[in-house]
N, C-alpha and C positions, 0 to 999 in steps of 0.2 A: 478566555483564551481565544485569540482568532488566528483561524486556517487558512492558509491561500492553497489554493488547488488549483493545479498546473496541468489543464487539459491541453497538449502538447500535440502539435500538427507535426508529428516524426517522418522524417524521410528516411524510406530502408533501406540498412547496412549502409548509409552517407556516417557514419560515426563521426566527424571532425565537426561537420555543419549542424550535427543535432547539439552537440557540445556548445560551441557557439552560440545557438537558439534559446538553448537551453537555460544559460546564464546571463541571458537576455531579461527573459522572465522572469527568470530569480530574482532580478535587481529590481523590476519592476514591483513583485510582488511582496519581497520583503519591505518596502517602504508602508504598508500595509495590514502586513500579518507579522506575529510571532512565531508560527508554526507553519512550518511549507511542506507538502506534503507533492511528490512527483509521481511518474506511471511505472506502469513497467518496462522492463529491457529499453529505457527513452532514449539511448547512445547506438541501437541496431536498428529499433524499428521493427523488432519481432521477426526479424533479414535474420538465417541463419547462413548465409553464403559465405564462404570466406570466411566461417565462425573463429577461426584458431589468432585469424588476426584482429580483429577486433573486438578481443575480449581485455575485460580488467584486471589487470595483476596488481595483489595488495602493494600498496606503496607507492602507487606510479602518479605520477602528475593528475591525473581525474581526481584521484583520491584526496589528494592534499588540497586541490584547489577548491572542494566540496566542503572540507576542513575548515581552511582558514575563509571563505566565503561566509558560513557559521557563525565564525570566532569576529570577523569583523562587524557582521552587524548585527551580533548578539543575540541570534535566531537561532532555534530550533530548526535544524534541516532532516527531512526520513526523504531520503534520496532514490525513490522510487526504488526500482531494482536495477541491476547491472550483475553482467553475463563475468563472475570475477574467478578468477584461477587462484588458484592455490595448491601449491604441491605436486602439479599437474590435476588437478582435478580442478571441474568447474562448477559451480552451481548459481542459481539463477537468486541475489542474494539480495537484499533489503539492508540497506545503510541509515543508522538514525542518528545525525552527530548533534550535538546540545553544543548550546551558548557559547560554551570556552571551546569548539572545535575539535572537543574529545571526542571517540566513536563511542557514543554510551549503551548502543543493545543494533545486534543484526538480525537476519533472518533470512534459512534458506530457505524458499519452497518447498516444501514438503511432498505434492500433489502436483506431479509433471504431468503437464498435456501430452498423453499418450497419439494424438490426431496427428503429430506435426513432429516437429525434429529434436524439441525442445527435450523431450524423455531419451532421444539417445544422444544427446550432446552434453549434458549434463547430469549431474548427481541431486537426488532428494538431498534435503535436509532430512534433520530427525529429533528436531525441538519447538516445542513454540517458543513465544516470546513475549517476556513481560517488561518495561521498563517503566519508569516514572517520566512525564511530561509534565512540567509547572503544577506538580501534586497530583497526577493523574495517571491512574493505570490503563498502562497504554500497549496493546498488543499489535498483530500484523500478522494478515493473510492476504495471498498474491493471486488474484483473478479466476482462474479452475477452482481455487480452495471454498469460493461458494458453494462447489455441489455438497463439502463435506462437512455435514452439521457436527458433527461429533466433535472438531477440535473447536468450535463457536462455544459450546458448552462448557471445555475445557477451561477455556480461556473464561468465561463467564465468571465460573465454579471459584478460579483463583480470585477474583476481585477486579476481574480486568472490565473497566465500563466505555472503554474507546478502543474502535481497532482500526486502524490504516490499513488501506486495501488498494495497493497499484492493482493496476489491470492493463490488457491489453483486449479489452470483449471485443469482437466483431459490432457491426450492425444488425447482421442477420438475427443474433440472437439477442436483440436487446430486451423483447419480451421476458426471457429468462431472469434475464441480468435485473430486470425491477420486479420482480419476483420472487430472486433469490435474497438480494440486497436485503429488500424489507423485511422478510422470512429470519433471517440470522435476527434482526435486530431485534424485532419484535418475541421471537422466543428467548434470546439470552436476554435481554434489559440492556440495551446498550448500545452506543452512538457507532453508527460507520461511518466513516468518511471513506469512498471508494472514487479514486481518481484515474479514470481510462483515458487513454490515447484518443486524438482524434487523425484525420490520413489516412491512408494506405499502406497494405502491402500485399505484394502478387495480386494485386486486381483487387482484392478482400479489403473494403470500408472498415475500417474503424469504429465503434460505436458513442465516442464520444459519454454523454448524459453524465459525468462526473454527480454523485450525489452527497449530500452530506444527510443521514435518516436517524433520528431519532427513538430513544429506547419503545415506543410504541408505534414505530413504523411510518411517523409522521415527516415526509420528504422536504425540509426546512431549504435545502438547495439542489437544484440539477439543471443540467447544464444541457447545450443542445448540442449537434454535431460536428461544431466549427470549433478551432482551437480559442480559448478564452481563460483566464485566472477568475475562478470563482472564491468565494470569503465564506465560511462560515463560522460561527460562536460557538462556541461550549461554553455551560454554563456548571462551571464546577459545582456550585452546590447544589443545583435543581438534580444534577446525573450521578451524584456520590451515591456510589453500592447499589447501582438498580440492577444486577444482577444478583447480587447475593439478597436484596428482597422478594426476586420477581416469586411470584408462588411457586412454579412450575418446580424452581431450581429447589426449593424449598422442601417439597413435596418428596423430590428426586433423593433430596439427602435424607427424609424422615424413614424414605419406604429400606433406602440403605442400612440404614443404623440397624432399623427392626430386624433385618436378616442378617444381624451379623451375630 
């Protein structure tokens, strides 16, 4: 399976021109990969100005165009996140549409950056996420959700051996950000593909390093501060169930059972 990774020079709250850019890239990258994997909020820019108008509502023209985009050339799209209403409520949500342009599995954030506006402009989730990618369990956590080992685990425990990870990290803290990345993968057995923003916003760098890391922490791709489409493989059978072999998890379910 090859992944194009869309490290994406966002201009904030421009919504119409990021869109434009955006499926710029797409076309480019899918001549390339099968699986395309985008950042976070890539349509604001991490810009919460003016939030109420440039947010996604189910059904609207972004939506279908990311659809039949998909469907025409028979890719796998996980469409970073987009800032999407519903019902009036908004959450900061993960789109994964498959081959035929159907939506086959989303995801809200869970773990809102309490720093910035994004916790009170929108709503947690309160699920994770499991779907199939070309025989592959395939989850998704959204940038802050590195701090939280617990749902890496979760996700592990179910069989999940790949997780899609938009981002919007800073520079400032990119130390963290190769830190943490590796940290998940290396305790659950399991591949990230973690794709950040490169640009600005309010003066605040971007951090770029889009990585693709391997279930033992091994950094196979990363990217550097400048917008670029990076590639990386999976290698389905080398990465089948290393979570539910890795010892740790193992260990974790033997000492459970014993107390029960």
């Amino acid at each position: 399976m090859r992944i194009g990774m869309l490290q994406m020079d966002v201009a904030e709250g421009n919504k119409e021109r990021n869109i434009r850019h955006a499926f710029d890239m797409l076309e480019e990258a899918a001549r390339q990969a099968n699986v395309l994997v985008m950042p976070e909020l890539w349509t604001i820019g991490y810009n919460f100005r003016d939030f109420q108008e440039r947010v996604t509502h189910v059904n609207d023209g972004l939506i279908n165009r990311l659809s039949s985009f998909a469907a025409f050339h028979h890719i796998t799209l996980a469409a970073g996140t987009l800032p999407v209403e519903k019902n009036g409520i908004v959450k900061n949500m993960g789109l994964i549409f498959g081959p035929d342009g159907r939506l086959k599995a989303h995801y809200s954030k869970r773990h809102l950056f309490y720093g910035y506006l994004e916790a009170e402009l929108m709503a947690p989730g309160t699920h994770l996420m499991c779907t199939d990618i070309n025989g592959v369990r395939t989850g998704m956590a959204v940038c802050y959700e590195f701090y939280f080992p617990k749902m890496w685990r979760r996700m592990a425990k179910s069989g999940t051996t790949l997780v899609l990870a938009p981002a919007s990290w800073p520079k400032v803290h990119l130390y963290q950000w190769g830190i943490l990345t590796r940290a998940r993968a290396i305790e659950n057995g399991m591949c990230i593909c973690a794709v950040n923003m490169a640009g600005t916003y309010h003066g605040v760098q971007l951090g770029g390093h889009s990585m693709f890391i391997d279930p033992v922490g091994q950094v196979q791709v990363e990217g550097d501060l400048d917008e670029h489409i990076y590639y990386a493989d999976y290698d389905e059978i080398k990465y089948k169930d290393l979570g539910r072999q890795l010892a740790v998890i193992r260990l974790e379910k033997e000492i459970r059972s014993e107390g029960q």
